[in-house]
C-alpha positions as CSV (number, residue, x, y, z in Angstrom):
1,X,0.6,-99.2,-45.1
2,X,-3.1,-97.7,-45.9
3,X,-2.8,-94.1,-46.7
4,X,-5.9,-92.2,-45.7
5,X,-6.3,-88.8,-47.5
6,X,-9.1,-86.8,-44.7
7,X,-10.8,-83.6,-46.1
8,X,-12.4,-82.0,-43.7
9,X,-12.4,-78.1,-42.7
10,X,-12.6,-78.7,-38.9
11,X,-9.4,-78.3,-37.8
12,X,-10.6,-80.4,-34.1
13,X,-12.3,-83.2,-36.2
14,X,-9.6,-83.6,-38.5
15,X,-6.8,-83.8,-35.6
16,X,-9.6,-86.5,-33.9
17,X,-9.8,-88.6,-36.9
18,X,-5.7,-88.1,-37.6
19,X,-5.2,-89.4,-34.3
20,X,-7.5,-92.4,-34.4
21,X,-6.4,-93.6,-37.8
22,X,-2.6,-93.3,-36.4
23,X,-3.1,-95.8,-33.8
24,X,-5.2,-98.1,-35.4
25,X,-1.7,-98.0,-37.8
26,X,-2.6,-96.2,-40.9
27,X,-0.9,-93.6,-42.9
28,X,-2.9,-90.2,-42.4
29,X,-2.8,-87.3,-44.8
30,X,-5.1,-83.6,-44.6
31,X,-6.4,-81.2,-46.6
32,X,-6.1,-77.8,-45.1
33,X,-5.9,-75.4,-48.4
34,X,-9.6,-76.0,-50.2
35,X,-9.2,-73.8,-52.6
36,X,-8.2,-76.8,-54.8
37,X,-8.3,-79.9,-53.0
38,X,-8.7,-81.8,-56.2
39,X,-4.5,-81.1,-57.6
40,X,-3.9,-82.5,-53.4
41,X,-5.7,-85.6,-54.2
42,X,-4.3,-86.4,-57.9
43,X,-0.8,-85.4,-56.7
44,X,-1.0,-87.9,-53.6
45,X,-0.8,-92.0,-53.4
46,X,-4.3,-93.1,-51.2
47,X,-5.9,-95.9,-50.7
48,X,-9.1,-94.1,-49.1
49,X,-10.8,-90.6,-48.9
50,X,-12.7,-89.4,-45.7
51,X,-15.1,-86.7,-47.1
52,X,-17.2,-83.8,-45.2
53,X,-20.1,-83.0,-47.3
54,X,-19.9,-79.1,-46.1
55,X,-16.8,-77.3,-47.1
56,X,-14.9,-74.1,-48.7
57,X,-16.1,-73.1,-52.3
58,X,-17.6,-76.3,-53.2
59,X,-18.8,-79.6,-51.5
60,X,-18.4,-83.1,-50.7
61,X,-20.6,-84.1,-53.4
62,X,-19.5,-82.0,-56.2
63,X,-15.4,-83.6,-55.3
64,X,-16.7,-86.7,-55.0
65,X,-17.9,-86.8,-58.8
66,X,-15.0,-85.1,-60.1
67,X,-12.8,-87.4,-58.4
68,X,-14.8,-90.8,-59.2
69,X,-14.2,-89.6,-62.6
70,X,-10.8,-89.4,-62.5
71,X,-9.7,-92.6,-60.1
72,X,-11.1,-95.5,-58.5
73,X,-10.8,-95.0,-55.0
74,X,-13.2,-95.9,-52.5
75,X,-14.9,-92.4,-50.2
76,X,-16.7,-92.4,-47.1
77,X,-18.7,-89.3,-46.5
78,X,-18.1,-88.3,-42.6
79,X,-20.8,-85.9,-41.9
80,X,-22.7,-84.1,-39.4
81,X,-25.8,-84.2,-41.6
82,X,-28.1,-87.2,-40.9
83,X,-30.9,-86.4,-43.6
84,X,-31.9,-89.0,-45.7
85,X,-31.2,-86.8,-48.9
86,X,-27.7,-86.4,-48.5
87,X,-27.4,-90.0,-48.0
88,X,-29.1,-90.5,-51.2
89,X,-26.9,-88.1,-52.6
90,X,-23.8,-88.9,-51.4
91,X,-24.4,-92.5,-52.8
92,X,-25.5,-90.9,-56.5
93,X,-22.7,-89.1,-56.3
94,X,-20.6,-91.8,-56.3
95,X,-19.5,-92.3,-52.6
96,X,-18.9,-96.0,-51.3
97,X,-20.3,-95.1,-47.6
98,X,-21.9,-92.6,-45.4
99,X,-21.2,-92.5,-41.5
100,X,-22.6,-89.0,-39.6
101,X,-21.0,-87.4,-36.7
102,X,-20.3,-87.6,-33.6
103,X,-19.5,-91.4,-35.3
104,X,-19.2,-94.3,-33.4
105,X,-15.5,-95.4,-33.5
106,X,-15.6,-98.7,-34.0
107,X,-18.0,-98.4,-36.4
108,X,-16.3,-95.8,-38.5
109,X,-12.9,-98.2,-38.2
110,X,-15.3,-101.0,-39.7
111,X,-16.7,-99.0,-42.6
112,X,-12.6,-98.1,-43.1
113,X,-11.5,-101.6,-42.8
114,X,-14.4,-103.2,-45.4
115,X,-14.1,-100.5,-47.8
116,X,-10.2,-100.7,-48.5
117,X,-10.4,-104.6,-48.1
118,X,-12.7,-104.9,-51.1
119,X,-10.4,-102.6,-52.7
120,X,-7.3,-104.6,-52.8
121,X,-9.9,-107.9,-53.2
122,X,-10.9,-105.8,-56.5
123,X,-7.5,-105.2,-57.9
124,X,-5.6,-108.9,-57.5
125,X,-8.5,-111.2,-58.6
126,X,-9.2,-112.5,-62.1
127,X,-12.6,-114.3,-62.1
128,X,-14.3,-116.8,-64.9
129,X,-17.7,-118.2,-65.3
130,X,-18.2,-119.9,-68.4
131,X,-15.7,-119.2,-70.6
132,X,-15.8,-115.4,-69.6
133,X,-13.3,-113.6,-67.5
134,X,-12.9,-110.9,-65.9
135,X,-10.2,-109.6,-64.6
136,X,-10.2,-107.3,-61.9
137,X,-7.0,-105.2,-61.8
138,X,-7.4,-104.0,-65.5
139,X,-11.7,-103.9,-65.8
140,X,-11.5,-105.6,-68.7
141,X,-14.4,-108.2,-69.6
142,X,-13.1,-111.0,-71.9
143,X,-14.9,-113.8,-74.0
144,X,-13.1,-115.5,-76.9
145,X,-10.9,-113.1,-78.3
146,X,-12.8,-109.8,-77.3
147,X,-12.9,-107.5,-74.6
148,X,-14.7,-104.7,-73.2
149,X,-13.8,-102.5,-70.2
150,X,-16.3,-101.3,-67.5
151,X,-16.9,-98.6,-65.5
152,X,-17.0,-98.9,-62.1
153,X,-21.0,-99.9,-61.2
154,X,-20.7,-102.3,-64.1
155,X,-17.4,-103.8,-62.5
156,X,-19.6,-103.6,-59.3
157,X,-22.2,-105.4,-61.1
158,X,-20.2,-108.2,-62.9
159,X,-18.1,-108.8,-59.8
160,X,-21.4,-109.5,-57.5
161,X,-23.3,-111.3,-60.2
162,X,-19.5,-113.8,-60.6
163,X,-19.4,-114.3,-56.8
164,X,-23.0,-115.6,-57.0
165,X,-23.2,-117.1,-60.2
166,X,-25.0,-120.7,-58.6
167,X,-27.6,-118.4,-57.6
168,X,-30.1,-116.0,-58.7
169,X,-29.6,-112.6,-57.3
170,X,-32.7,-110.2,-56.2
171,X,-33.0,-106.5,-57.4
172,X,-33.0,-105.3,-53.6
173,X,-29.7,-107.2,-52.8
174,X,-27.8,-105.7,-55.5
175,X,-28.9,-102.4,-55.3
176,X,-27.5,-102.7,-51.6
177,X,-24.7,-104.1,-52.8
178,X,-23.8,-101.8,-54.8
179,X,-25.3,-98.6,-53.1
180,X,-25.2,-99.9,-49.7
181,X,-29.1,-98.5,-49.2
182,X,-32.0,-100.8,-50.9
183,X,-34.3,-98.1,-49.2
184,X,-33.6,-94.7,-51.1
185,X,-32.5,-95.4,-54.4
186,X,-35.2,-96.3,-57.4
187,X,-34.7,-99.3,-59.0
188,X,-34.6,-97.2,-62.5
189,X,-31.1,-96.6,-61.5
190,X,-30.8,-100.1,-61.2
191,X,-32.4,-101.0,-64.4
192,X,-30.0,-98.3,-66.4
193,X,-26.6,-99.5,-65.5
194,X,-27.7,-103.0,-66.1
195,X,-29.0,-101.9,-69.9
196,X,-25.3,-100.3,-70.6
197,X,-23.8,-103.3,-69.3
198,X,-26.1,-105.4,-71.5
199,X,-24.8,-103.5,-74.1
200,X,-20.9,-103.7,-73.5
201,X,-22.1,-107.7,-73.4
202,X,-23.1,-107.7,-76.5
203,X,-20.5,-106.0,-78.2
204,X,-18.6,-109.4,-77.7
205,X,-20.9,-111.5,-78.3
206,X,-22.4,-112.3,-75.1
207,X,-26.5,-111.6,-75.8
208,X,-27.9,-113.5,-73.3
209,X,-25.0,-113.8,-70.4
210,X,-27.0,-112.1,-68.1
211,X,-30.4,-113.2,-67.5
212,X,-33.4,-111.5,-65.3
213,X,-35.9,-113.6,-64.0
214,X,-38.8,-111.7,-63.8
215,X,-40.2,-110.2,-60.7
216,X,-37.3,-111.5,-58.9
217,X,-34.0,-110.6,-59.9
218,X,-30.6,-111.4,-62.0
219,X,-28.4,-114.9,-62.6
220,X,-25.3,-115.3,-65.1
């Protein structure tokens, strides 16, 4: 069973989201003592984080960095705040989706449901395209007999760019992709992950794996 880990200060929202993750069947923890939420999260075995962007002594944003650091594990912000600069940051700071309050339900159980789903996908799947492979449960990039491992928006990157490799893929739809907003984010952030994946390429010997077709986009 999906263990949900919420962290939020209201003690009425976190009781509403408790029980509505309960009966759509998943395993529901809290955070009540903020005072260090982060030893609670590393202790714990989740699948998901549910994160308020306002809290006790420091915010959603600053625990989302210092957890993304630490483990791979997807975070929806659940906010009240609908301004597009927490968004933003919520995304910089490494959070796989943003949903504000009061939420729609189903929605909010959608956003659940895609973001642990692409989890597992992540973890059991070892992909090739010519002669490279990468496999997913270890983030390890192989050609011949070298390897690289990525961080997470390079095994974001890789991972879209294998699932489309008969086609060339445009700026906008990876920054979505991988940000879930092609509206907010500058396509210099873009531009420097892809360099420091080049980079890891080349280290094994792959110059020229991925290509950009200028004006347009990216194809392996």
């Amino acid at each position: 069973m999906i263990n949900i880990l919420i962290i939020e200060d209201d003690e009425n929202i976190r009781e509403e989201l408790t029980t509505l993750l309960r009966k759509n069947n998943y395993q529901v923890s809290c955070i009540t003592d903020f005072k260090h939420p982060l030893e609670n999260i590393y202790q714990g075995d989740y699948q998901l984080l549910l994160l308020d962007i306002t809290l006790p002594n420091q915010n959603g944003f600053e625990i989302c960095q210092k957890i993304k650091k630490e483990l791979d594990i997807p975070i929806i912000f659940v906010t009240s705040s609908n301004r597009p600069e927490d968004e933003l940051k919520s995304i910089l700071s490494g959070g796989d989706d943003f949903i504000t309050k009061p939420y729609h339900v189903s929605l909010l159980l959608e956003k659940i449901k895609r973001a642990t789903k692409k989890k597992d996908t992540l973890n059991n799947q070892i992909l090739k395209v010519k002669d490279v492979v990468y496999d997913m449960s270890t983030s390890l990039l192989s050609y011949q007999d070298k390897n690289v491992e990525l961080t997470r928006n390079e095994r974001k990157i890789i991972y879209y760019l294998f699932q489309n490799a008969d086609r060339l893929v445009t700026k906008d739809e990876l920054i979505e992709y991988l940000w879930n907003d092609k509206y907010y984010l500058d396509e210099n952030i873009l531009i420097v992950n892809m360099n420091r994946l080049r980079k890891k390429l080349k280290e094994i010997g792959l110059d020229n794996f991925i290509q950009t077709i200028r004006g347009k986009g990216y194809q392996i």
